[in-house]
C-alpha positions as CSV (number, residue, x, y, z in Angstrom):
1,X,-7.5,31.1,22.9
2,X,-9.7,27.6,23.5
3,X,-12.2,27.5,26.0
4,X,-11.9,24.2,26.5
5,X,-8.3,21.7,26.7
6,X,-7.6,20.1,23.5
7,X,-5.0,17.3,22.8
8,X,-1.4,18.9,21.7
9,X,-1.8,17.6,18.3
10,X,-4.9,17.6,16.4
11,X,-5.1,16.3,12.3
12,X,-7.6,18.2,10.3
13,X,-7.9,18.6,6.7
14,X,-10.2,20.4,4.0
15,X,-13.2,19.4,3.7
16,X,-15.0,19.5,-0.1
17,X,-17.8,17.4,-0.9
18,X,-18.3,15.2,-4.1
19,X,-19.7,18.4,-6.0
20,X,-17.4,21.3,-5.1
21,X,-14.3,19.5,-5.5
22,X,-15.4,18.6,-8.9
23,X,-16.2,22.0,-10.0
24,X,-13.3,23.5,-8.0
25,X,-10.3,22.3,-10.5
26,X,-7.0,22.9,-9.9
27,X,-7.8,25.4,-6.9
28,X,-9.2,23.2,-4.2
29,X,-6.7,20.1,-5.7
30,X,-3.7,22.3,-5.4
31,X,-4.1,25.0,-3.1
32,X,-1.5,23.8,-0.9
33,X,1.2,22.1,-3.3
34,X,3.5,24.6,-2.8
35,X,3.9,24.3,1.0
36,X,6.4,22.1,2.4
37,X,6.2,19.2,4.9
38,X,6.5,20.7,8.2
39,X,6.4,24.2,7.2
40,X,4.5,26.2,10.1
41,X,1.2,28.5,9.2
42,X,-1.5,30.6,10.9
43,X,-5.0,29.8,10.7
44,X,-7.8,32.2,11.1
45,X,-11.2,30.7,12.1
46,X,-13.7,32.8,9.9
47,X,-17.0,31.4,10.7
48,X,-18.5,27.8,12.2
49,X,-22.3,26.3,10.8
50,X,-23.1,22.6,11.3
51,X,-19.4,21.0,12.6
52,X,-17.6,23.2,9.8
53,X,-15.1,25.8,10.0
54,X,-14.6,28.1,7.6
55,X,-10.7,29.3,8.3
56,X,-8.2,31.6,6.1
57,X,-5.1,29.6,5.8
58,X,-1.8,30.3,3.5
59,X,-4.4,33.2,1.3
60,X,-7.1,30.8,0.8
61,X,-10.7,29.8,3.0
62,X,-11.7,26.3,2.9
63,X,-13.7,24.2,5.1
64,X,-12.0,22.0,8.1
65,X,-13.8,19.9,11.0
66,X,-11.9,21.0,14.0
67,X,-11.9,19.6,17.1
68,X,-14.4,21.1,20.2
69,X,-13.6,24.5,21.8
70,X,-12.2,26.3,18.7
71,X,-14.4,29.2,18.1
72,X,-14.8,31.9,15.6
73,X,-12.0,34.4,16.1
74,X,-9.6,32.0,16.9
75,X,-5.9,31.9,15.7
76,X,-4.9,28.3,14.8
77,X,-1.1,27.0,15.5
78,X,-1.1,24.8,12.2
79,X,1.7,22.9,10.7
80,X,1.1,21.3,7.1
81,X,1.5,17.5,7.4
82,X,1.0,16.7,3.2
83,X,-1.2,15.6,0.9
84,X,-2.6,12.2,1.9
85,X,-4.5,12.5,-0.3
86,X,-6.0,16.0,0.4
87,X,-4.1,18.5,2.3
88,X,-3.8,17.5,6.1
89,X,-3.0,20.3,8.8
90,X,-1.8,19.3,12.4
91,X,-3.3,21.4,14.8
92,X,-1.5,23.1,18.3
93,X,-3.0,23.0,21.3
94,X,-2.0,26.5,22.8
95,X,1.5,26.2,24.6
96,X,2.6,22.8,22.5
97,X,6.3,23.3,22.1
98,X,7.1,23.7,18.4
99,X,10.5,22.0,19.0
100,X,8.5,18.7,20.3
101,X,6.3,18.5,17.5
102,X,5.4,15.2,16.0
103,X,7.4,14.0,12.8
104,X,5.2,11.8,10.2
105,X,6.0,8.4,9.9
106,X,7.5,6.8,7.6
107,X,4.1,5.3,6.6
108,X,2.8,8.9,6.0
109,X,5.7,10.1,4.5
110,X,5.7,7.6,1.8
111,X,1.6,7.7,1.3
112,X,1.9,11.8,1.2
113,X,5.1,11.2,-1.7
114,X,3.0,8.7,-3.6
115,X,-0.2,10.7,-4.2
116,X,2.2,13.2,-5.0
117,X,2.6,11.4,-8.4
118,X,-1.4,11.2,-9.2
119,X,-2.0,13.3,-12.0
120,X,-4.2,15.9,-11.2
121,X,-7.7,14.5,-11.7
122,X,-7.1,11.1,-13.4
123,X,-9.6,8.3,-11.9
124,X,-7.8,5.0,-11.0
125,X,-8.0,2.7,-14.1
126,X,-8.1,-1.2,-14.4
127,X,-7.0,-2.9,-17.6
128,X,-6.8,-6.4,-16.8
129,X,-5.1,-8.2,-18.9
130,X,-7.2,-11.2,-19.9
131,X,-10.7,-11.2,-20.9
132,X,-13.9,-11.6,-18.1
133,X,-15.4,-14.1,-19.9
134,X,-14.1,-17.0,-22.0
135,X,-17.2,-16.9,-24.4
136,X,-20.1,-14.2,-25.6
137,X,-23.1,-14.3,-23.6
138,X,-26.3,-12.8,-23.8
139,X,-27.5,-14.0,-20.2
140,X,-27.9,-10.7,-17.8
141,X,-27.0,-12.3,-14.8
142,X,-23.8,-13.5,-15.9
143,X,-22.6,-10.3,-17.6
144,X,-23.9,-8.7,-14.1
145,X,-21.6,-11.3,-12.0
146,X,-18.7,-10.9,-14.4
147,X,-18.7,-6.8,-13.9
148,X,-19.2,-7.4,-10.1
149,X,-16.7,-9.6,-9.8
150,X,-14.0,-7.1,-11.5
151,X,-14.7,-4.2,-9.4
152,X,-15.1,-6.0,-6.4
153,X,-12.2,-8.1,-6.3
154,X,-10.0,-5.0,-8.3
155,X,-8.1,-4.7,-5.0
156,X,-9.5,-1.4,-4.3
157,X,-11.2,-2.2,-1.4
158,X,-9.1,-5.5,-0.1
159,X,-9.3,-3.9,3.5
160,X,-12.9,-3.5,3.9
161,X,-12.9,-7.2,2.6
162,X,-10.9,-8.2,5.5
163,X,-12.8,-6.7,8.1
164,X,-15.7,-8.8,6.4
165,X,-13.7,-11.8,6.3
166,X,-13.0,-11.7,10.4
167,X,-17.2,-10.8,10.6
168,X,-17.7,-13.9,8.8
169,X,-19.0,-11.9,5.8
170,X,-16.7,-12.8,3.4
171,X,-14.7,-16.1,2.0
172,X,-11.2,-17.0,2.4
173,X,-11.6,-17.7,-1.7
174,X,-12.6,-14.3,-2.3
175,X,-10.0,-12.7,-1.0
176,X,-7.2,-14.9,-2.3
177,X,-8.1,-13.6,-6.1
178,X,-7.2,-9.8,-5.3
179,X,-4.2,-8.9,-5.6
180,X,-2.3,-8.2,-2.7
181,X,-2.5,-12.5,-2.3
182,X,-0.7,-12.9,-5.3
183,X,2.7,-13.5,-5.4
184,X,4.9,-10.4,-6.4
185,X,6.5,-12.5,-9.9
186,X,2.5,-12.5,-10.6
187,X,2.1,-9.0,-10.1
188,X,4.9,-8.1,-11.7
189,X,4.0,-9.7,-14.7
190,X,0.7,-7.9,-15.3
191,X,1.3,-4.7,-13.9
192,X,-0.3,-2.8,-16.7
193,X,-4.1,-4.4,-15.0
194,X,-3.3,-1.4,-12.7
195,X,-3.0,1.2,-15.0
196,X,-4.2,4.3,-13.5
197,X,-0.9,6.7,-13.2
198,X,1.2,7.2,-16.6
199,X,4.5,5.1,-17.6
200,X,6.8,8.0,-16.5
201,X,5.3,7.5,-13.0
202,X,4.6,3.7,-12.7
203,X,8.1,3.2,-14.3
204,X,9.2,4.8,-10.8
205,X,7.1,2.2,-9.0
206,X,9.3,-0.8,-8.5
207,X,6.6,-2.7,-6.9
208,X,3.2,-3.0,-9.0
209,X,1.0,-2.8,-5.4
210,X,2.3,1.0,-5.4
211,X,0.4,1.7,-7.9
212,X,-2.2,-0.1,-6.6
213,X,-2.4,1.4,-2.9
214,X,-1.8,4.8,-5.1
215,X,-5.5,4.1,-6.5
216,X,-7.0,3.5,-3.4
217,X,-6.3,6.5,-2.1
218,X,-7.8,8.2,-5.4
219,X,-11.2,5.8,-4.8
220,X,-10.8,7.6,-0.7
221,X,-10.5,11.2,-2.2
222,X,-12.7,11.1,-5.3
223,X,-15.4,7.5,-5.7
224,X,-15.0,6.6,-9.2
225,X,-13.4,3.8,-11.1
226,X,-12.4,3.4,-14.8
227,X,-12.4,-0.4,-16.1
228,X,-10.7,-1.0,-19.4
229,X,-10.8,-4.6,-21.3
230,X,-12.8,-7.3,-23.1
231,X,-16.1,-8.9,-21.7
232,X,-15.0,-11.5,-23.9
233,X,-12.4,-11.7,-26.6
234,X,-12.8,-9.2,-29.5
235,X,-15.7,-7.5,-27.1
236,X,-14.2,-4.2,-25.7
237,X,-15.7,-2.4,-23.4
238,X,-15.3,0.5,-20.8
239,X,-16.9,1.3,-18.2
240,X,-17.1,4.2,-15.7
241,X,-18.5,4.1,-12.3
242,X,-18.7,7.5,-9.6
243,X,-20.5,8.8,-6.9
244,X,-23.2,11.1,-9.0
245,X,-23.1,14.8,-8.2
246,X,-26.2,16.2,-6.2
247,X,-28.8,18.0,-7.7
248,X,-29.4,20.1,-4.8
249,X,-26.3,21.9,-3.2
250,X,-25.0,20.9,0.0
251,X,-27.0,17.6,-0.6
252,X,-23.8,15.5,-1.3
253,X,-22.1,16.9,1.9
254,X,-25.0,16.1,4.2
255,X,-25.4,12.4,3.2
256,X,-22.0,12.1,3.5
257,X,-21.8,13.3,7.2
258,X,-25.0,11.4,8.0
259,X,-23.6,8.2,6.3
260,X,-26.3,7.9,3.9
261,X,-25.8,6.2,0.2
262,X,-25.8,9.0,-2.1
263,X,-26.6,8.8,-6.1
264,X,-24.4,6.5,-8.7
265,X,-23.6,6.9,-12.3
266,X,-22.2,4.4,-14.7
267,X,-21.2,5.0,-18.2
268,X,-20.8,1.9,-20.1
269,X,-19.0,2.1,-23.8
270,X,-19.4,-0.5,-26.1
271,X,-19.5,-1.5,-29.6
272,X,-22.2,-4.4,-30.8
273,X,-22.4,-6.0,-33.8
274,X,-26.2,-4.5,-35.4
275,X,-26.3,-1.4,-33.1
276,X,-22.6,0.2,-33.4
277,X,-21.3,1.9,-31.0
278,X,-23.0,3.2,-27.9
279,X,-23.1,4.5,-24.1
280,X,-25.0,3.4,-22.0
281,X,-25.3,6.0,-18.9
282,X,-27.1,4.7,-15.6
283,X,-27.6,6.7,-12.4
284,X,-29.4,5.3,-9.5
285,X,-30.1,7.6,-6.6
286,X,-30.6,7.1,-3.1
287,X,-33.9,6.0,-3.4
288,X,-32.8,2.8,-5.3
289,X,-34.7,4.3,-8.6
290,X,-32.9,4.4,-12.1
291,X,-32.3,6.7,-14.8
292,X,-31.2,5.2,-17.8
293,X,-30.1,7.3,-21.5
294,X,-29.2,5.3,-24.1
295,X,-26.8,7.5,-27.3
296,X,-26.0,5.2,-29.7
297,X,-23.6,7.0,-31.7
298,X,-25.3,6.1,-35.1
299,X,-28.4,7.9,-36.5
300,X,-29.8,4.7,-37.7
301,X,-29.7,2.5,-34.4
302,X,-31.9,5.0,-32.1
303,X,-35.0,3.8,-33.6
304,X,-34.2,0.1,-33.3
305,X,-33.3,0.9,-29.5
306,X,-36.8,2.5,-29.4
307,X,-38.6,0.2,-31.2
308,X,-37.8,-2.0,-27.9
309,X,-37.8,0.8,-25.2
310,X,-41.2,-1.2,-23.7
311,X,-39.5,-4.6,-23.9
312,X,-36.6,-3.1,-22.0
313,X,-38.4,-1.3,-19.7
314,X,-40.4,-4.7,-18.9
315,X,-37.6,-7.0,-18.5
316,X,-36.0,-4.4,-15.9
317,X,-39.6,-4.1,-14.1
318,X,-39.1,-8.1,-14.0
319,X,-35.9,-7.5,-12.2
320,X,-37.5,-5.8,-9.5
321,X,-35.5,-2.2,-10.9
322,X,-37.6,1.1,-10.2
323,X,-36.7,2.8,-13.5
324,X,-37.4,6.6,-13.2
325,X,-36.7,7.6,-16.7
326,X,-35.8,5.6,-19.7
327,X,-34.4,7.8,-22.9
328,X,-32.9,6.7,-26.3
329,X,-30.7,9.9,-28.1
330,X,-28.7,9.9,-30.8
331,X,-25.2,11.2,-29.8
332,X,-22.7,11.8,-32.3
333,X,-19.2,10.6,-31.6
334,X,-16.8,13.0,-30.1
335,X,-14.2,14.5,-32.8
């Protein structure tokens, strides 16, 4: 069936980049939710272009990186492993006895359980508990630092930090304010910062890091971030970060196999004093440039914004930002 050897076990999963899984829905998330761990399948290789298989599996095609030697034609020996968190397939080598074959860990098992808890497209939300800043500030670089700092040290990425940490890249202080350093009385206390899965589900969480690791693995499927709280007290604000679909199709999934930063968006709510409420949306693309559209949400505050569009645009060109385009709309709020 292969040309060439392969090992006798082989992981491979669906493959959807940033803009067909968010256009697919339910479909592409779900496909598989009704298989069972375990539970034996035949795979028909359709077609191969650029290190993708296209392959038929359980009445639906979707896209898999398989391992060298498997050609178009052949039958796959697949057993469904779980969600973790997209569907993962281990793959037969021809002649692999089915009653030898490899049982997940316990560490998968319980990874492939919790994501099976994520509500189907809910982005991992932080609501800390306490305020970023003690005081208002008008100063740029410190509201800059403050939003850094609550993304970066969220927890969601506390094992990249560590791999820094050993390089010498990061500080031992850093990585004590995440949470997986604080003791679990601590976490227990503020468990609602993590807030991204719904009571009925975190209520079945008896340690607050679940829920935690549980948004990790949402960041590792699907890039984006919601951050509820105060800037200061009596500020709110709330602010939406995710990897920006591609203009161009197939874009997203070649920069992501070539390892290249692909496009940003931010969407920043808030409510000021003079202006009302607005959102401020941001997307910077690969090339470092910005796009910026400001809706206020009140009529009368778009021409104030646009009475100081060139002052803006200046103090970002001071900054050393490349700003693409600059808008101010009016955008009525949602009913």
């Amino acid at each position: 069936m292969y040309p060439q050897p392969l090992p006798r076990v082989f992981a491979v999963q669906p493959v959807l980049d940033v803009l067909q899984r968010d256009q697919a829905g339910p479909r592409a998330s779900f496909a598989f939710q009704h298989l069972a761990q375990g539970q034996k399948l035949a795979g028909q290789v359709l077609s191969q272009d650029k290190g993708l298989s296209l392959v038929a599996v359980a009445g639906q095609t979707v896209a898999m990186r398989l391992p060298p030697g498997v050609v178009t034609g052949d039958t796959l020996k697949l057993s469904f492993a779980g969600h973790m968190p997209q569907p993962v397939f281990l793959l037969e080598a021809p002649g692999a006895d089915g009653a030898d074959a490899p049982q997940l860990s316990q560490t998968a098992r319980m990874l492939s359980e919790i994501m099976q808890r994520v509500p189907e497209r809910t982005p991992p939300t932080l609501a800390p508990p306490a305020p970023l800043l003690d005081r208002p500030t008008v100063l740029p670089p410190e509201l800059a630092l403050a939003l850094r700092t609550a993304l970066v040290r969220s927890g969601l990425f506390y094992e990249s930090h560590l791999a820094n940490w050993v390089a010498g890249q990061d500080t031992l202080e850093g990585l004590l304010q995440e949470p997986q350093n604080r003791s679990p009385a601590h976490e227990a206390g503020h468990a609602k910062a993590y807030a991204g899965a719904p009571e009925s589900a975190a209520a079945k969480t008896a340690n607050p890091l679940h829920t935690l690791m549980t948004q990790q693995l949402q960041v590792l499927e699907s890039p984006q971030f919601v951050w509820k709280g105060e800037l200061w007290p009596g500020q709110p604000l709330q602010w939406t970060l995710s990897r920006a679909e591609d203009e161009t199709p197939g874009n997203a999934a070649e920069a992501s196999a070539s390892g290249e930063d692909g496009s940003w968006e931010s969407s920043i709510r808030i409510t000021l004093p003079q202006l009302g409420a607005l959102i401020l949306h941001i997307r910077l693309d690969a090339q470092q440039n910005f796009s910026i559209r400001v809706a206020p949400e009140t009529a009368g505050s778009a021409p104030l914004l646009q009475a100081q569009q060139a002052h803006v645009l200046q103090r970002l060109a001071d900054a050393g930002c490349t700003v693409h385009s600059f808008q101010v709309a009016h955008e009525p709020a949602a009913a």
